[in-house]
C-alpha positions in Angstrom: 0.0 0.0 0.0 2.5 2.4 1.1 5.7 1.0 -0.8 4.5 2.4 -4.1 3.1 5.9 -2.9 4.8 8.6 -3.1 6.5 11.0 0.0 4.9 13.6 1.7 5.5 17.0 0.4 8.4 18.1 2.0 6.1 21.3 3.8 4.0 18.6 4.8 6.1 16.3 6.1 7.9 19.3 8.0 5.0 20.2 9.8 3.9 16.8 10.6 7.1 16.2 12.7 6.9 19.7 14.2 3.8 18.2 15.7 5.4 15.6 17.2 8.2 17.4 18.7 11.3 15.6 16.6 13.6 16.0 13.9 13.6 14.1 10.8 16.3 10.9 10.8 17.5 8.1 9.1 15.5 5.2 9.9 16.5 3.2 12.8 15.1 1.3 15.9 15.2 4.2 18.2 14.3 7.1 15.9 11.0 4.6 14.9 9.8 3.9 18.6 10.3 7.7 18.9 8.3 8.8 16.4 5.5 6.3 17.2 5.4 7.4 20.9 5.3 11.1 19.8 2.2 10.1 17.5 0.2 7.9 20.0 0.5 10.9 23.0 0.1 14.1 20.7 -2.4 12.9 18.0 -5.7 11.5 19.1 -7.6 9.2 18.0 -10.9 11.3 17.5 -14.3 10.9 15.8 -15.7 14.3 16.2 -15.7 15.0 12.9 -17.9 12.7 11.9 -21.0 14.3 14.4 -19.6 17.9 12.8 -20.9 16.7 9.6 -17.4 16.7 7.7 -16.9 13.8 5.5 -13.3 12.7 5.6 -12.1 10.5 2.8 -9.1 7.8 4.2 -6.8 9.1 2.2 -3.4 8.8 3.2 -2.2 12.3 1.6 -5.2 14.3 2.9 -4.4 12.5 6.6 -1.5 13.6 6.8 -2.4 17.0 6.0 -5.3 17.5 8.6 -2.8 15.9 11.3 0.0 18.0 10.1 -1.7 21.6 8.9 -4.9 21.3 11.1 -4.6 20.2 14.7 -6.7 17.0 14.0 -6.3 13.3 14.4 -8.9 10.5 13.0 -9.6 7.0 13.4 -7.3 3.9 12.4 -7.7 4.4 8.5 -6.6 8.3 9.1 -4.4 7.7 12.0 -2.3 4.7 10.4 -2.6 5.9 6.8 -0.6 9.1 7.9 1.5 7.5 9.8 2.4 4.6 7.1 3.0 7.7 4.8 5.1 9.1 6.9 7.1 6.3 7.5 7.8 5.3 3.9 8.2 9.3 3.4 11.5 9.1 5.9 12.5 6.1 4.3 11.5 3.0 6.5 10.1 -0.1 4.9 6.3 0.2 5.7 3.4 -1.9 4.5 -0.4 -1.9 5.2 -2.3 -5.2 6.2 -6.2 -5.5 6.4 -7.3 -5.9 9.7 -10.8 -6.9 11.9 -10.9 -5.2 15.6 -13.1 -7.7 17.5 -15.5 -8.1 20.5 -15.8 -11.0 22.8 -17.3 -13.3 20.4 -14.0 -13.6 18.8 -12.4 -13.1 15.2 -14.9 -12.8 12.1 -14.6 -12.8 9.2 -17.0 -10.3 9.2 -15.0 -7.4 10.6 -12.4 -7.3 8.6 -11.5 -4.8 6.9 -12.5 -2.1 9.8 -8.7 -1.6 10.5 -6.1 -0.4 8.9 -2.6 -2.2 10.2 0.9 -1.3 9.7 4.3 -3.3 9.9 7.6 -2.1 9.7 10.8 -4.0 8.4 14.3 -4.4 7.8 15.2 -3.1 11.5 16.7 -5.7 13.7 17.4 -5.3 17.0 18.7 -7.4 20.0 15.6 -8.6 21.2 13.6 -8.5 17.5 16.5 -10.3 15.3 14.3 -10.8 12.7 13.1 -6.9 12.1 9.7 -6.9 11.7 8.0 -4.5 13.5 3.9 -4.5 14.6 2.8 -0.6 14.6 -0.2 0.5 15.5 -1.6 3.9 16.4 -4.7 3.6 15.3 -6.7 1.2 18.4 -7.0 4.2 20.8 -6.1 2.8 23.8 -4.0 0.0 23.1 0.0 0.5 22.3 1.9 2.9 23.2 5.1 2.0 21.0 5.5 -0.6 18.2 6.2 -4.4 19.2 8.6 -7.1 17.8 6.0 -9.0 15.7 6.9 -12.0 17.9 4.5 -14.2 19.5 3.9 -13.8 23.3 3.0 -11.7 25.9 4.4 -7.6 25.6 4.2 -5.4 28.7 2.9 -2.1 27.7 1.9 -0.7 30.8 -0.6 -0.3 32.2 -1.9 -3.2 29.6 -0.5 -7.0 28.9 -0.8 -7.4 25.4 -0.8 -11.1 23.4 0.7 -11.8 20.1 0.0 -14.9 18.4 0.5 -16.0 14.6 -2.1 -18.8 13.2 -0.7 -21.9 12.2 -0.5 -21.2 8.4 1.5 -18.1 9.4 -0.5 -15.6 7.3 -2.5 -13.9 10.1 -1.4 -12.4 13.2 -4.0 -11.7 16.4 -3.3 -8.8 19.0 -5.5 -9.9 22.2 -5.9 -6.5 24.3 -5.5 -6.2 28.1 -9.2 -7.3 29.8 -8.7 -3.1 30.9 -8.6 -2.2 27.5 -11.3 -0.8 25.0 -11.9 -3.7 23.5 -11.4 -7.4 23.0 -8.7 -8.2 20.1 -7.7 -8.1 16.4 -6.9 -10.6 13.8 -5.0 -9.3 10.7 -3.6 -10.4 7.5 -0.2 -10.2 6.5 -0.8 -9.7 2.7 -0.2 -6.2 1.4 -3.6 -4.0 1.6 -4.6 -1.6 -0.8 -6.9 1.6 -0.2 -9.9 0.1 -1.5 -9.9 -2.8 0.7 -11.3 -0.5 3.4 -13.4 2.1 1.6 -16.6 0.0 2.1 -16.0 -0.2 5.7 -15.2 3.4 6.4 -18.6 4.3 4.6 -20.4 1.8 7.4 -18.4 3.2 10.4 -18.4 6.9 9.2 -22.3 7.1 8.2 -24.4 4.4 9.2 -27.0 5.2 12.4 -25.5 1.8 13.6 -21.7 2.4 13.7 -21.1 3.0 17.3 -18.9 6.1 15.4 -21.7 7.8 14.4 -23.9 7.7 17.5 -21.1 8.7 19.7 -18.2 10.9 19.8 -14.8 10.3 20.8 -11.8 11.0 21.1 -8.6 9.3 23.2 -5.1 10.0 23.8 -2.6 7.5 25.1 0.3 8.2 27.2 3.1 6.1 28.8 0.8 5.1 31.9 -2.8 4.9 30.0 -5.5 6.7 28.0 -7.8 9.9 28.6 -11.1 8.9 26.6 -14.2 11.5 26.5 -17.4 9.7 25.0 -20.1 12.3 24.5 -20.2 14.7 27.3 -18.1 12.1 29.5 -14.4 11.8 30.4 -12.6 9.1 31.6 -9.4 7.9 32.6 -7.9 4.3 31.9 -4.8 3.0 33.9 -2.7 4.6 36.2 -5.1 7.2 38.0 -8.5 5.4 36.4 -11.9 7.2 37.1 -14.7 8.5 35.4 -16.0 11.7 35.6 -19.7 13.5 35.9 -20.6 15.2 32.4 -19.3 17.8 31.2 -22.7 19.7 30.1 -21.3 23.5 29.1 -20.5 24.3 25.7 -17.3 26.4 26.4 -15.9 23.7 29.0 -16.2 20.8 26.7 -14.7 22.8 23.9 -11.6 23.5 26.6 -10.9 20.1 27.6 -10.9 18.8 23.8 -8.2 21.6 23.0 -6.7 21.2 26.6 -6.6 17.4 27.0 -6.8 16.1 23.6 -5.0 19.0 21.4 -7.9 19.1 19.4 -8.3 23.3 18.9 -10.4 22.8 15.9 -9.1 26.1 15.2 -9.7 25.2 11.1 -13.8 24.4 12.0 -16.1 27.1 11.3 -18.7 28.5 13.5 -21.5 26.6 12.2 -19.9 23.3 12.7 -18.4 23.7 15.7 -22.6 24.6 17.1 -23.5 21.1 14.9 -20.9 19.5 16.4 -21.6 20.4 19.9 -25.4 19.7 19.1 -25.2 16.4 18.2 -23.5 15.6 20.8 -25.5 17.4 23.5 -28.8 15.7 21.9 -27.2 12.3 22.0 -26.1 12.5 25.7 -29.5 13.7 26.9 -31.1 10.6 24.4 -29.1 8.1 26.5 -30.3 10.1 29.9 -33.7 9.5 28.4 -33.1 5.5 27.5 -31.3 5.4 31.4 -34.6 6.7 33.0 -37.1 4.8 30.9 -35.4 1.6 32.2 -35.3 2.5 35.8 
């Protein structure tokens, strides 16, 4: 997917790191866990755009842009499309995979295709030999920095992630910490290409069922856990874990997205920032509603 695209523009590309804090370098273990660190704590996963009414395409070029020129983030297509482009844009050997994030009942067939994965190769290291690496900033919650794509248990506090590789050796399956967002995610290593994923962004980004659509979101993960708002709610998850009352005024939600999550949405006009904040307003007080009714 990413091995035949072409680099970022070079303004682009500038700006991009500028957002995460580093300098551009030759590829390398330590420069790639850097740069994956700096995106999962300063670019959130977010889905606010999609109750604002803006219909983002998953293109990686147009990613990168929003993340780099506009002070936004996205979910996994946005989030690991960027990031891929990036990648390949400094030079590392990237590649895209189709993926299916998963709830209890296990891997489907179903899902996939509503996740975008990324590995990286061609950078050995004492404890990862054979190079490969599993990156991932597009779950929310879940890693923090890439992992050897080696089976077994990696410690990524304040989560215990699993890494296992089915018997044919063509799929790979993340299971999450039980204190994570969700349950797992099975991917394929086959090289993806952008239409692989197009039908499921159109379901998650537009369909009254897509659990995207009836709620917003966004999360940012640090070294020790994730902030997560839903709707009108914040929450912590890991070190310092609670859940807070609702924030129900328009000018402190809008604060804690720019404070907490980075998300200024200095680029959104007036009349979407008042959609956005009506949607979501309406939807919390519909699940007040649904609470009482069952009481």
């Amino acid at each position: 997917m990413f091995e035949s695209m072409a680099p970022l523009d070079l303004d682009v590309q500038h700006a991009y790191l500028a957002r995460l804090g580093i300098d551009s370098a030759p590829p390398s273990v330590e420069a790639m866990h850097l740069l994956v660190r700096r995106h999962a704590e300063r670019v959130p996963y977010e889905t606010l755009w999609i109750q604002a009414g803006e219909a983002w395409n998953i293109d990686p070029y147009e990613s990168a842009a929003r993340i780099a020129l506009h002070g936004r983030g996205g979910y996994c297509y946005h989030m690991n499309g960027a990031l891929g482009l990036l990648l390949r844009s400094l030079g590392y050997a990237v590649r895209g995979h189709v993926g299916g994030v998963h709830g209890p009942e296990g891997p489907q067939a179903a899902v996939m295709g509503n996740h975008l994965v990324l590995t990286v190769e061609q950078l050995p290291s004492d404890t990862n030999p054979g190079g490969v690496w599993y990156v991932d900033n597009g779950l929310g919650d879940a890693l923090h920095d890439p992992l050897p794509l080696v089976a077994g248990t990696h410690d990524q506090p304040p989560f215990v992630l699993n890494l296992e590789q089915a018997a044919e050796r063509s799929e790979w399956h993340l299971t999450h910490d039980p204190g994570g967002g969700f349950t797992g995610m099975t991917w394929t290593m086959a090289h993806a290409h952008p239409a692989d994923f197009e039908t499921k962004h159109q379901w998650l980004s537009t369909s009254p069922e897509s659990a995207f659509v009836q709620v917003a979101m966004a999360e940012r993960r640090d070294a020790t856990g994730a902030d997560v708002i839903r709707g009108l709610v914040l929450s912590r998850i890991g070190d310092g874990a609670r859940t807070d009352e609702p924030v129900t005024r328009r000018a402190e939600w809008f604060d804690l997205l720019a404070d907490l999550f980075d998300l200024r949405l200095h680029s959104m006009s007036a009349e979407t920032r008042e959609r956005l904040w009506t949607n979501v307003l309406s939807a919390h007080r519909r699940w007040q509603e649904s609470q009482t009714s069952r009481s």
